[in-house]
MOPAC internal coordinates of N, CA, C and O (Angstrom, degrees):
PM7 1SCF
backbone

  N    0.0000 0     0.00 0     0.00 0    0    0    0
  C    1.4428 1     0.00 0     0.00 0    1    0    0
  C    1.5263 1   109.22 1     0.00 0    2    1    0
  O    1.2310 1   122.31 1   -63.39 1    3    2    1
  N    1.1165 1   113.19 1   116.61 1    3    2    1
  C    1.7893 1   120.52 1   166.19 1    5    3    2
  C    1.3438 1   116.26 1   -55.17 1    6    5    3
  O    1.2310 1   123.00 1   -29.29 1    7    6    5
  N    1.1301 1   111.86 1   150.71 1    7    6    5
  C    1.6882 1   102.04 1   178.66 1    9    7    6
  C    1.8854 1    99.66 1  -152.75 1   10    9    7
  O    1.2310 1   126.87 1   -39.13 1   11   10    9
  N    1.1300 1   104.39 1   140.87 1   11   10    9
  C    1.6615 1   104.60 1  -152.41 1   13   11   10
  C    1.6676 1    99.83 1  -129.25 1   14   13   11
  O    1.2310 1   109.31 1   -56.42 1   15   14   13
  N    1.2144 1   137.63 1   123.58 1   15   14   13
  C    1.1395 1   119.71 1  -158.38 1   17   15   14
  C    1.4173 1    95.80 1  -102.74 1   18   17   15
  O    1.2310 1   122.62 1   -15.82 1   19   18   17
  N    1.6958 1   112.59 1   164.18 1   19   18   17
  C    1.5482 1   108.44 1  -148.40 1   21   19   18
  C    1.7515 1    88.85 1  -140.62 1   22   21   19
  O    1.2310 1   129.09 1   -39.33 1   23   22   21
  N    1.1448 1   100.09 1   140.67 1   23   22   21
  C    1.8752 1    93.18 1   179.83 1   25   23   22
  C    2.0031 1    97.94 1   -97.61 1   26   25   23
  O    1.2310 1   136.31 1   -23.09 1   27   26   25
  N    2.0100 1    86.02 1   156.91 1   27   26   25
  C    1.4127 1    77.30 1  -161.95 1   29   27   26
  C    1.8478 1    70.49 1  -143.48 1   30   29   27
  O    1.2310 1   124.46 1   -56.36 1   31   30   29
  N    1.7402 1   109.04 1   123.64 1   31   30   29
  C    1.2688 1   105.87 1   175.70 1   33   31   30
  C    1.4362 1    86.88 1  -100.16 1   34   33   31
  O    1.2310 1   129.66 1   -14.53 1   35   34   33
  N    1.1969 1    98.98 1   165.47 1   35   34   33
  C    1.2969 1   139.56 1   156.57 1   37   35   34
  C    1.5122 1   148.07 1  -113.62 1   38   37   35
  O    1.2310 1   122.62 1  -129.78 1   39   38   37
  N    1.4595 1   112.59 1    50.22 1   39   38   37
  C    1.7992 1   111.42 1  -154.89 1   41   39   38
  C    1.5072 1   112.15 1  -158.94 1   42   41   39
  O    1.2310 1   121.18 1   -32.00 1   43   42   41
  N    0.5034 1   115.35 1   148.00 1   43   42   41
  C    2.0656 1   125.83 1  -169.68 1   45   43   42
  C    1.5186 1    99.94 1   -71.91 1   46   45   43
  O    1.2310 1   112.67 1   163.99 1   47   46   45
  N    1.4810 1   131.45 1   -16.01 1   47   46   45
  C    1.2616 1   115.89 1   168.63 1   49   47   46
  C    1.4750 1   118.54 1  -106.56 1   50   49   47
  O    1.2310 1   117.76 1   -49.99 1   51   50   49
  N    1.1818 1   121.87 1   130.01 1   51   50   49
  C    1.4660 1   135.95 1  -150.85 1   53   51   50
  C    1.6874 1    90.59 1   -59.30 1   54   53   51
  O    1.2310 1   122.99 1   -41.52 1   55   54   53
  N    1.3366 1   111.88 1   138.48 1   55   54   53
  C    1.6042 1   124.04 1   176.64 1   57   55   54
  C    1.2505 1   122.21 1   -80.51 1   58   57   55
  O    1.2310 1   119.99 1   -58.87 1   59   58   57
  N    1.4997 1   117.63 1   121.13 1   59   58   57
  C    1.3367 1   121.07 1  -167.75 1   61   59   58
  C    1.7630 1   112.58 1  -126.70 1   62   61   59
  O    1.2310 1   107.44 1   -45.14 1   63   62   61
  N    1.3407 1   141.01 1   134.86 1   63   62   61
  C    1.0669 1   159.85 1   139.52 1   65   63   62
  C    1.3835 1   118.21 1   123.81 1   66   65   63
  O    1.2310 1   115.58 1   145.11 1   67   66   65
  N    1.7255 1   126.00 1   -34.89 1   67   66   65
  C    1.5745 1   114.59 1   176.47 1   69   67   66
  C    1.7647 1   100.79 1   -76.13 1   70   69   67
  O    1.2310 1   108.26 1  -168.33 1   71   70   69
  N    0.9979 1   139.55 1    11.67 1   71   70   69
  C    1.4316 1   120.08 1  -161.44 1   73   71   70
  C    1.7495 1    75.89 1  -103.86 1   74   73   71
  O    1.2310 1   109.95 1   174.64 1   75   74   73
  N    1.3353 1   136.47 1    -5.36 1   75   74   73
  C    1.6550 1   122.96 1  -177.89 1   77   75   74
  C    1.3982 1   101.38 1  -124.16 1   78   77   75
  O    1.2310 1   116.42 1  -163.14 1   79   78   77
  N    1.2845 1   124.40 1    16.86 1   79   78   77
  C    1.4881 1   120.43 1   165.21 1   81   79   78
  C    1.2723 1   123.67 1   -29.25 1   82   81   79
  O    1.2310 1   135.81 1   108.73 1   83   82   81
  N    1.8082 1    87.01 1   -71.27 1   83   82   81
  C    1.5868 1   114.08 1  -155.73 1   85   83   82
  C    1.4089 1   104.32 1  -135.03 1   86   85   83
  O    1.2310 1   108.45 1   -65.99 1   87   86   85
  N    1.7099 1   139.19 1   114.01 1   87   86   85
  C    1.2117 1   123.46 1   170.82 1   89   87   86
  C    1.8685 1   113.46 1   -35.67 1   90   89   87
  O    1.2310 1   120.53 1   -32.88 1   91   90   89
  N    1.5945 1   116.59 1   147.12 1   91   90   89
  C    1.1944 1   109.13 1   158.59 1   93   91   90
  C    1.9115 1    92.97 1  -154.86 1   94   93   91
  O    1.2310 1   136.67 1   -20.12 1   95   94   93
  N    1.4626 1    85.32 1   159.88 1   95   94   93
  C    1.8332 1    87.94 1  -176.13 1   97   95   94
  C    1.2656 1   123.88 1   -85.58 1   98   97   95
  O    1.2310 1   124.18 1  -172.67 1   99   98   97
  N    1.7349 1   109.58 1     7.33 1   99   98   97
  C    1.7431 1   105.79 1   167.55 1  101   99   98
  C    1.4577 1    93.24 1  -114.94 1  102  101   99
  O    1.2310 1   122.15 1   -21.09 1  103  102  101
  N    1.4261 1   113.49 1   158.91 1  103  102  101
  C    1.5189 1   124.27 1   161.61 1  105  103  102
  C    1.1385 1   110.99 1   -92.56 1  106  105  103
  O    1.2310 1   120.33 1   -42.35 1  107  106  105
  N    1.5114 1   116.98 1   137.65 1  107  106  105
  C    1.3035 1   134.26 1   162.20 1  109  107  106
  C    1.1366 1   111.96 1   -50.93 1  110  109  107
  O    1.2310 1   121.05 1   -39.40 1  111  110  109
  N    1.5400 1   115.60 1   140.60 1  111  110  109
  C    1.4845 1   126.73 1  -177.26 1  113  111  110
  C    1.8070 1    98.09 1  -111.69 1  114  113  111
  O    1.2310 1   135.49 1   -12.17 1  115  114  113
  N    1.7403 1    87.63 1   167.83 1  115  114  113
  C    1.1644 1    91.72 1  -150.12 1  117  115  114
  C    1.8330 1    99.91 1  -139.98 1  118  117  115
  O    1.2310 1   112.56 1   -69.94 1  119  118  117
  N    1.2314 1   131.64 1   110.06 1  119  118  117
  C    1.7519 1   125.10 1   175.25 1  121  119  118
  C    1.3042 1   116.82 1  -128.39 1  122  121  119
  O    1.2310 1   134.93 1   -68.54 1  123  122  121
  N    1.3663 1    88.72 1   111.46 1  123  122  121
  C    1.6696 1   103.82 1   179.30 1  125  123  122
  C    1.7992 1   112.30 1   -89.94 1  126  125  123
  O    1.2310 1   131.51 1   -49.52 1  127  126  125
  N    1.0699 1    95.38 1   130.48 1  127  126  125
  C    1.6835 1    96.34 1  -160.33 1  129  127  126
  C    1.7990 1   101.81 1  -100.93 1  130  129  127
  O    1.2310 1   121.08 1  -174.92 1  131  130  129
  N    1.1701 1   115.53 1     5.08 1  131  130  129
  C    1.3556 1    90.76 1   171.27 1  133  131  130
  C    1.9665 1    97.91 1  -103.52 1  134  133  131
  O    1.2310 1   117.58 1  -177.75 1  135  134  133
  N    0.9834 1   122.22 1     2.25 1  135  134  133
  C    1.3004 1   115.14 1   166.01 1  137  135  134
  C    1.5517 1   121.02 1  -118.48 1  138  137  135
  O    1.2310 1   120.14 1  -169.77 1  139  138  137
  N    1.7696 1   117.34 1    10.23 1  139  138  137
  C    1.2717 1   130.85 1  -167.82 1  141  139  138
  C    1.6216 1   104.03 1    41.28 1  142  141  139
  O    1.2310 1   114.59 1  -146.20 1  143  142  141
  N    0.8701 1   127.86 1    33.80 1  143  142  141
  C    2.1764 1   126.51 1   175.00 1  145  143  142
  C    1.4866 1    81.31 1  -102.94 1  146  145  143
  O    1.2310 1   135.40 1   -40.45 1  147  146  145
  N    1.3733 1    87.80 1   139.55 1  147  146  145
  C    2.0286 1   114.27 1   156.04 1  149  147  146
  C    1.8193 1    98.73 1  -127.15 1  150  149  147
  O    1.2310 1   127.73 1   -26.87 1  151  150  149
  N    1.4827 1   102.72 1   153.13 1  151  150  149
  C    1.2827 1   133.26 1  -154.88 1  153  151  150
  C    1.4593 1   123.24 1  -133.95 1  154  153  151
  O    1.2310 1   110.22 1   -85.64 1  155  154  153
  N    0.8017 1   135.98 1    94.36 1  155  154  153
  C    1.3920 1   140.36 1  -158.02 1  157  155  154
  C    2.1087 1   101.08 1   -85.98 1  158  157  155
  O    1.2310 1   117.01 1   -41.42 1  159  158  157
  N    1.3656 1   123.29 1   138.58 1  159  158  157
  C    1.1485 1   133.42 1  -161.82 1  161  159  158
  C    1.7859 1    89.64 1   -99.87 1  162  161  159
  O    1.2310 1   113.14 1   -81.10 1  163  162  161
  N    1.6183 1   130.58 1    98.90 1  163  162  161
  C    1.3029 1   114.18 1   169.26 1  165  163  162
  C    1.4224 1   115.60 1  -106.81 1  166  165  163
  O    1.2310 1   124.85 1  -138.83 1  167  166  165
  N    1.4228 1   108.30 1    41.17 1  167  166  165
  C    1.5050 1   110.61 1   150.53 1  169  167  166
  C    1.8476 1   111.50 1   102.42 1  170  169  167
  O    1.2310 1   130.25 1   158.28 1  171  170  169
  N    1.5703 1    97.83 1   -21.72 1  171  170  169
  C    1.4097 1   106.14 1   146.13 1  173  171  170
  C    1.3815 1   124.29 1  -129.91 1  174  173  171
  O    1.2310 1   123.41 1   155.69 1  175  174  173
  N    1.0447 1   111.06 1   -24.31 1  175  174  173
  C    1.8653 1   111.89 1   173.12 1  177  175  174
  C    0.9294 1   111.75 1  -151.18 1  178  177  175
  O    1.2310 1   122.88 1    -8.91 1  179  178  177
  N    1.7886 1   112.08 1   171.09 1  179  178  177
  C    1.6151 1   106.13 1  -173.07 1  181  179  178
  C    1.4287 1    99.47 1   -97.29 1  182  181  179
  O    1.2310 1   124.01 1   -50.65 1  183  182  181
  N    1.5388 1   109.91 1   129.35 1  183  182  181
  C    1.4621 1   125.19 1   165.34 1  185  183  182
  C    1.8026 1   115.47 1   -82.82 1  186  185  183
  O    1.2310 1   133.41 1   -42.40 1  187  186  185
  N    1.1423 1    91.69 1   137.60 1  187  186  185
  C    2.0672 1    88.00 1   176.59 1  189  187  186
  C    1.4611 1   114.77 1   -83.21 1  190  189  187
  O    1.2310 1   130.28 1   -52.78 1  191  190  189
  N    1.4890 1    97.78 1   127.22 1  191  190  189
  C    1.7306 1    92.27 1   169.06 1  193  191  190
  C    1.4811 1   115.60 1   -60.12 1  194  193  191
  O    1.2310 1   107.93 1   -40.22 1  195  194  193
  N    1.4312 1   140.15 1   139.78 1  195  194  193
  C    2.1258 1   118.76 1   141.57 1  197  195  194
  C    1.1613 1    87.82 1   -38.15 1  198  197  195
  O    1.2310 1   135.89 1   -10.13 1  199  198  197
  N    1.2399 1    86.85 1   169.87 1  199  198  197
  C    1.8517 1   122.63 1   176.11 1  201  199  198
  C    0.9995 1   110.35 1  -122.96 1  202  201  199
  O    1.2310 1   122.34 1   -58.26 1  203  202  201
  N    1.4269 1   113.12 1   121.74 1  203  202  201
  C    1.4073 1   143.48 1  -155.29 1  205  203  202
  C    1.4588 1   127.50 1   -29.21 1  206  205  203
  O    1.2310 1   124.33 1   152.53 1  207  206  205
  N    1.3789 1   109.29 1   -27.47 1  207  206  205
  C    1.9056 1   116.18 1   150.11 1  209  207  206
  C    1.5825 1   122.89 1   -59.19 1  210  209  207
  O    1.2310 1   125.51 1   158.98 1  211  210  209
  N    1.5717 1   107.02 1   -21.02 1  211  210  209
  C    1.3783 1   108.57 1  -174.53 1  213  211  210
  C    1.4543 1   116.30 1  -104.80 1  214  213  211
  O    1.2310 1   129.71 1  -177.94 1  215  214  213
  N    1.0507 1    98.89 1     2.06 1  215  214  213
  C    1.8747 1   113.59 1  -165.64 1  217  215  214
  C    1.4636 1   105.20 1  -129.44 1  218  217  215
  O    1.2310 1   116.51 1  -133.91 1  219  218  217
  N    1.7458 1   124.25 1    46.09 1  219  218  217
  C    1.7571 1   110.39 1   160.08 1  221  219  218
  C    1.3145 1   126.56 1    -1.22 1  222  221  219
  O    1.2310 1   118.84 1   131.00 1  223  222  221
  N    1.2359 1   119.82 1   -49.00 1  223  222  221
  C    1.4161 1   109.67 1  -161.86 1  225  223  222
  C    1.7343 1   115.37 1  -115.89 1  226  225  223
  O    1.2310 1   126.04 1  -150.10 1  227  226  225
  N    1.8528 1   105.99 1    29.90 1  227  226  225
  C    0.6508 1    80.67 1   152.61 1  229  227  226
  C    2.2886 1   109.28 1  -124.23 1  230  229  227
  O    1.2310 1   130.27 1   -14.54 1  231  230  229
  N    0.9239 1    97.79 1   165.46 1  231  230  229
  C    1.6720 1   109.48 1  -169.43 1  233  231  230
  C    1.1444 1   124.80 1  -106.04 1  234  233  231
  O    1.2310 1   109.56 1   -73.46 1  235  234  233
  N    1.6663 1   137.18 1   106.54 1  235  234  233
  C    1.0251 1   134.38 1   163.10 1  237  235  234
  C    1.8390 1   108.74 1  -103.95 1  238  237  235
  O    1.2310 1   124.95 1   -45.70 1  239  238  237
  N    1.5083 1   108.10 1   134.30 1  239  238  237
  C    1.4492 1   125.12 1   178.53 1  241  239  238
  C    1.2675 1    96.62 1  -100.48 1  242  241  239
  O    1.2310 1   119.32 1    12.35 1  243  242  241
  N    1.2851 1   118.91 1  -167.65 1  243  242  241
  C    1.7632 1   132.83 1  -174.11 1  245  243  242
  C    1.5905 1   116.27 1    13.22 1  246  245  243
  O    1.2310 1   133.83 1    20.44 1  247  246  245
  N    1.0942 1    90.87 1  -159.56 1  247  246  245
  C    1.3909 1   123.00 1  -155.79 1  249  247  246
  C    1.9936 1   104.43 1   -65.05 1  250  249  247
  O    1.2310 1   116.36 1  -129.99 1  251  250  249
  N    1.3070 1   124.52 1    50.01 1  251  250  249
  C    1.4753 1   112.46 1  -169.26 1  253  251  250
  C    1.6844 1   100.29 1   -86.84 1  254  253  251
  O    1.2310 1   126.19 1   -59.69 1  255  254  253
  N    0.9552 1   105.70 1   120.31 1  255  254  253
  C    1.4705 1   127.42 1   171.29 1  257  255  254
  C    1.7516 1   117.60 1  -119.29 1  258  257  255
  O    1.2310 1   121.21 1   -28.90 1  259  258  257
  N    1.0432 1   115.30 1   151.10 1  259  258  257
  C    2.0610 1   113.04 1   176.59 1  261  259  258
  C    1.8358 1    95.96 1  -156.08 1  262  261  259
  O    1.2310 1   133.59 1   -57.55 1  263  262  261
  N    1.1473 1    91.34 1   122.45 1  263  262  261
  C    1.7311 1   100.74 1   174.08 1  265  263  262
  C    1.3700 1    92.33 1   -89.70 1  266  265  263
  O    1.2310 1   129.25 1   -44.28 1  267  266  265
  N    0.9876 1    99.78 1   135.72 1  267  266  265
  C    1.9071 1   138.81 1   170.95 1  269  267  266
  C    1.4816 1   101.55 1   -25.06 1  270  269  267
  O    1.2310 1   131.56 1   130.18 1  271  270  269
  N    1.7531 1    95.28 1   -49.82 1  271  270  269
  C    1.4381 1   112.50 1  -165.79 1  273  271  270
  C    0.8233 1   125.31 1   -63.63 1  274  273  271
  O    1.2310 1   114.70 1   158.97 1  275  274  273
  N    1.6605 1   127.66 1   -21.03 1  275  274  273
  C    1.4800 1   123.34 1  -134.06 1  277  275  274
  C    1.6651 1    99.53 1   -84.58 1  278  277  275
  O    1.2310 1   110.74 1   -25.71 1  279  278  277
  N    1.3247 1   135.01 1   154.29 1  279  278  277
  C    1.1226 1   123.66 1   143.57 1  281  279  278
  C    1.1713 1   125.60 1  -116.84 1  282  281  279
  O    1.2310 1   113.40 1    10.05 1  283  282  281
  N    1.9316 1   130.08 1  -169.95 1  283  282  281
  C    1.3586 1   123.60 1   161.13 1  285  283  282
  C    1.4548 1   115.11 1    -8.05 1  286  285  283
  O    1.2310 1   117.01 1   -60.28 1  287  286  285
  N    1.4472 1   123.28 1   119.72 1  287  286  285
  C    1.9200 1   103.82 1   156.97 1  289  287  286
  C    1.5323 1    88.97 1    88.05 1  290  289  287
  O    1.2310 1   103.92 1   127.08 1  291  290  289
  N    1.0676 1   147.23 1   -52.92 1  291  290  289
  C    1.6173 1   126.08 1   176.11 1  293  291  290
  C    1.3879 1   100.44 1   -73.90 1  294  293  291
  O    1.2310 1   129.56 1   -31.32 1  295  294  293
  N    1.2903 1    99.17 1   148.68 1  295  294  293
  C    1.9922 1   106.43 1   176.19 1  297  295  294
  C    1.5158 1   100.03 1  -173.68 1  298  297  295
  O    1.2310 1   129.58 1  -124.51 1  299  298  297
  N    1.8679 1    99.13 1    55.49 1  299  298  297
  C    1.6271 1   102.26 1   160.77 1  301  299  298
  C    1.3153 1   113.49 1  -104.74 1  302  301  299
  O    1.2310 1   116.17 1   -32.12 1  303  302  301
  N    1.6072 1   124.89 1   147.88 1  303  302  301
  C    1.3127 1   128.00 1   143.36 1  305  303  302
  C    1.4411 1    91.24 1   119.03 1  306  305  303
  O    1.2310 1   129.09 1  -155.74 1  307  306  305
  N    1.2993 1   100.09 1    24.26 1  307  306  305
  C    1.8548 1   116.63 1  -179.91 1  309  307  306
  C    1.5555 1   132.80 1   -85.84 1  310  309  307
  O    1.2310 1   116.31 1  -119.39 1  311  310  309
  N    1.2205 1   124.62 1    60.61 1  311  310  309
  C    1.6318 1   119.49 1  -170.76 1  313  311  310
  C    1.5463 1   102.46 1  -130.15 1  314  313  311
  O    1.2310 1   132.86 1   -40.45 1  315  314  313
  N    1.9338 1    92.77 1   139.55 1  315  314  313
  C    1.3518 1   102.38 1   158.52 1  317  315  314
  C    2.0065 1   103.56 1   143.69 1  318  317  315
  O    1.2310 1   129.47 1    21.38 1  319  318  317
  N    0.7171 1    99.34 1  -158.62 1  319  318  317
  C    1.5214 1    89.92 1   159.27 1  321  319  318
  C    1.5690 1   125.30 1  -168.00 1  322  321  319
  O    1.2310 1   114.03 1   -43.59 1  323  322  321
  N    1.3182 1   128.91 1   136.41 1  323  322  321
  C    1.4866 1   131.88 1   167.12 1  325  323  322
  C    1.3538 1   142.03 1   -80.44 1  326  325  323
  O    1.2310 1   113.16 1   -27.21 1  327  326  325
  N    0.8203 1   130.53 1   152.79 1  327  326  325
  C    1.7394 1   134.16 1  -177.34 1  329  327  326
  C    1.5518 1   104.78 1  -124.78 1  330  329  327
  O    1.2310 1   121.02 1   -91.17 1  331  330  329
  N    1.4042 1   115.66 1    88.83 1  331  330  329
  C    1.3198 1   116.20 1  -174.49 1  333  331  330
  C    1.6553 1   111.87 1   -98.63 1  334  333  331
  O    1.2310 1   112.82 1   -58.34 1  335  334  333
  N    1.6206 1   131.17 1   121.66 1  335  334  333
  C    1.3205 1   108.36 1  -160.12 1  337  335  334
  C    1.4848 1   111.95 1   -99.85 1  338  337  335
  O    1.2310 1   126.14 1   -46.63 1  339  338  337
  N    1.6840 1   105.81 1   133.37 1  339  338  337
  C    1.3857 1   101.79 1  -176.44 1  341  339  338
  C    2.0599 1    86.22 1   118.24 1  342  341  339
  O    1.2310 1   117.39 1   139.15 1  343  342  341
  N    0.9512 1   122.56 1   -40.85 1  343  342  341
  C    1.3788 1   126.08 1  -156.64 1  345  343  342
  C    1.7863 1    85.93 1  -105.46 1  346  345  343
  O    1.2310 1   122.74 1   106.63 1  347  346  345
  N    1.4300 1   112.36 1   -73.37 1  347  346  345
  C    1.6734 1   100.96 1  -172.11 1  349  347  346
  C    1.5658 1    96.43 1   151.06 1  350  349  347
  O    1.2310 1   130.19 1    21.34 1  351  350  349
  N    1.1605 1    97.95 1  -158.66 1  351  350  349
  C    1.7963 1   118.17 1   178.95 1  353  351  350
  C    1.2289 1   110.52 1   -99.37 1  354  353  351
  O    1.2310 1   113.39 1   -82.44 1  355  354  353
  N    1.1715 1   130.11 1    97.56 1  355  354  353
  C    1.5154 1   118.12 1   178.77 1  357  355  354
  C    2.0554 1   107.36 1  -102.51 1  358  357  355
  O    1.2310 1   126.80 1   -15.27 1  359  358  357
  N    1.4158 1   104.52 1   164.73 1  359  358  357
  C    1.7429 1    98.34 1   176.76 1  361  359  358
  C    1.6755 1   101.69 1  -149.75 1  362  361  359
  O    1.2310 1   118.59 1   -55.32 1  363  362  361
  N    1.1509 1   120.29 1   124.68 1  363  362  361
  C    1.4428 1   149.28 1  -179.77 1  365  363  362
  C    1.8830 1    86.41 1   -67.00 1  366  365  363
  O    1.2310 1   115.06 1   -66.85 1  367  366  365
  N    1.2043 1   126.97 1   113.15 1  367  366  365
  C    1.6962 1   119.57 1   148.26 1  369  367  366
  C    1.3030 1   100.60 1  -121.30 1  370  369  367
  O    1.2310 1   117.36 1   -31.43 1  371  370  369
  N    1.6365 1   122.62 1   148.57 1  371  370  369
  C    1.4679 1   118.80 1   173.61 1  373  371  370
  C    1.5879 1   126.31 1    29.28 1  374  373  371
  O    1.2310 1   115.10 1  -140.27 1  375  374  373
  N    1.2600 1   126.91 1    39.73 1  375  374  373
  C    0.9917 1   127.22 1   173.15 1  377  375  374
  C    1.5501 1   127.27 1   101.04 1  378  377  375
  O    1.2310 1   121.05 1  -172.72 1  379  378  377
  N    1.4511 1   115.60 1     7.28 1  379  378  377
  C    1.4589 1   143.01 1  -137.28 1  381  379  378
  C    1.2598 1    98.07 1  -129.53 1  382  381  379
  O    1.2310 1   115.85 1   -49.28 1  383  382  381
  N    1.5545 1   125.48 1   130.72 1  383  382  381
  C    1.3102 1   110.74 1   157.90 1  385  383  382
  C    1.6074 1   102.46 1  -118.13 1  386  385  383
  O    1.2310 1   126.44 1   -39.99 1  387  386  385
  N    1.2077 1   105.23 1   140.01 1  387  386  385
  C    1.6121 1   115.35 1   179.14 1  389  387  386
  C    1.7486 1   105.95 1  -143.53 1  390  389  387
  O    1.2310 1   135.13 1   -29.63 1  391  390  389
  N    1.4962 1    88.33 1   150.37 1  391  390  389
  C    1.4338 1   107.25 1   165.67 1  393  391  390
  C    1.6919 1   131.64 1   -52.39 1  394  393  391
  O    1.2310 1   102.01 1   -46.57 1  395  394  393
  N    1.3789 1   150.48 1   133.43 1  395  394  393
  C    1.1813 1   123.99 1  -165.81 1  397  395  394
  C    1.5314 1    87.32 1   -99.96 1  398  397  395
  O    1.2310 1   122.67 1   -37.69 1  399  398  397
  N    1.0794 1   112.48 1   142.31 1  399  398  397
  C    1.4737 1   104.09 1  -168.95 1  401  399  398
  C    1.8758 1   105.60 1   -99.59 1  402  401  399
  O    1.2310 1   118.36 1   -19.22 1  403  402  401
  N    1.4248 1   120.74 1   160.78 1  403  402  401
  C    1.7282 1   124.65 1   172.09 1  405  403  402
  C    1.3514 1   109.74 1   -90.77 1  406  405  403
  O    1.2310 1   138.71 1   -56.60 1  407  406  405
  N    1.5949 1    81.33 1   123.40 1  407  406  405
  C    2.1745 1    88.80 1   168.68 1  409  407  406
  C    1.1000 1    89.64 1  -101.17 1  410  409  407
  O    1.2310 1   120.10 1   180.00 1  411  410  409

């Protein structure tokens, strides 16, 4: 299984410059905590996910937790995993967000 590591800001000011580094085939996600919205990066702007009461299909299992606090570069208190559609399978391990990759 491939596993692709995925940046995941965390901060009330919209995220600007590593998400155009380097092409990669998932978009960086994005949770702004003073409005609880997350944002998916599709390669020109950030689109808003619904939030997870409004979106059936999409699925979080385990343990997903996000401190208020976290910003850019922090990525503790992270477990579980999502199915975001349009974006892919993503999975939180130890603080990590990565791609689940297809065998």
């Amino acid at each position: 299984m491939s596993k692709e590591i995925v940046t995941l800001y965390a901060q009330d000011d919209q995220p600007s410059g590593s998400h155009t580094s380097e092409p990669s085939e998932l978009n960086d996600i994005w949770f702004q905590p003073s409005t609880s919205k997350w944002y998916h990066y599709d390669g020109n702007s950030w689109v808003e996910i619904p939030p997870l009461t409004e979106l059936p299909s999409l699925h979080v299992t385990g343990d997903l937790t996000f401190d208020s606090n976290l910003y850019a570069g922090e990525k503790k208190g992270i477990n579980g995993n999502i199915d975001i559609p349009g974006v892919g399978k993503l999975k939180f391990h130890k603080g990590i967000l990565y791609k689940v990759g297809e065998d």
